[in-house]
Each structure stands twice: as structure tokens, then as C-alpha cells.
N, C-alpha and C positions, 0 to 999 in steps of 0.2 A: 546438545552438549556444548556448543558452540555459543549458544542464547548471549549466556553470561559475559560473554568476550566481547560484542558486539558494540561496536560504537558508530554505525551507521544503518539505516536500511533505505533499500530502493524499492518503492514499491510502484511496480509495473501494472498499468490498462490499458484494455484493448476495445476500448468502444466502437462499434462501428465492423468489431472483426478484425481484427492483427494484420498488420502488413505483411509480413513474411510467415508468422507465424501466430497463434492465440494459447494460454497459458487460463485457464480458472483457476484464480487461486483465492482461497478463501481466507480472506483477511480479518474477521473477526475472529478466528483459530489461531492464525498467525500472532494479531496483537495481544490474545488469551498468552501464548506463549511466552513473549517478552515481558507482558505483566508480571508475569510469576517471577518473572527475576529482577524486577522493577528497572526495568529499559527508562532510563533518561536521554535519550539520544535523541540526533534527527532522523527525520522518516522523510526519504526524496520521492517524489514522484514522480517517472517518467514515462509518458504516454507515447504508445506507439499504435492506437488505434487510428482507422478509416475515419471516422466520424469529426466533422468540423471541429478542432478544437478549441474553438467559443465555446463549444457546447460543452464538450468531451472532458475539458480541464478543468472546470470548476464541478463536476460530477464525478470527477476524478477525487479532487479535494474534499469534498464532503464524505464521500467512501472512504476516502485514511482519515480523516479525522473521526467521524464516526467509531471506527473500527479501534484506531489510536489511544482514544480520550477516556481515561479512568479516573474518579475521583480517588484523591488524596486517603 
């Protein structure tokens, strides 16, 4: 209900296993969702996993943009 309102999203990974916590969320359902109501917005990503992130953050970015990326 909310979708359409949305002018930001954080999208959280936990490579490596969540420091406090870990969170599956399934980002290709997620950006199905915003599609549908054609989301222009930005998509942030903030990693909070164990795993170097050298590694972590550009695996990170390829997962939202992957997930993200609709043609026109």
C-alpha cells in the first residue's frame, strides 16, 4: 500500500552473516513490487555483513541492480 508513496529505498546485505543480525530478503519480489507502480527513485545500499567489503559491496551492487533494472 505504501509502494506508491515511496521515494527512497535501503536495500540491506549481509554477506558473510549479519553482525547483529541477518534478514533474507528477496529482492527480485521486492523490485516486482515497485515495478508495478513504476518506482523512479533511488535504491541505497547498506551492508552490514561479516564478509570483507571489497568483496561484499560490489556483490552487493550487482544484487540491487540486477534485481532493480527493468527495461522501459
Amino acid at each position: 500500500m505504501t509502494a506508491p508513496k515511496t521515494f527512497l529505498i535501503q536495500a540491506k546485505t549481509y554477506y558473510g552473516g549479519g553482525k547483529w543480525y541477518t534478514l533474507d530478503i528477496d529482492y527480485d519480489r521486492v523490485a516486482e513490487i515497485f515495478r508495478k507502480v513504476d518506482y523512479r527513485g533511488y535504491v541505497s545500499i547498506e551492508f552490514e555483513g561479516n564478509e570483507d567489503s571489497m568483496i561484499a559491496v560490489p556483490k552487493s551492487l550487482e544484487l540491487v541492480r540486477d534485481a532493480f533494472t527493468w527495461e522501459e
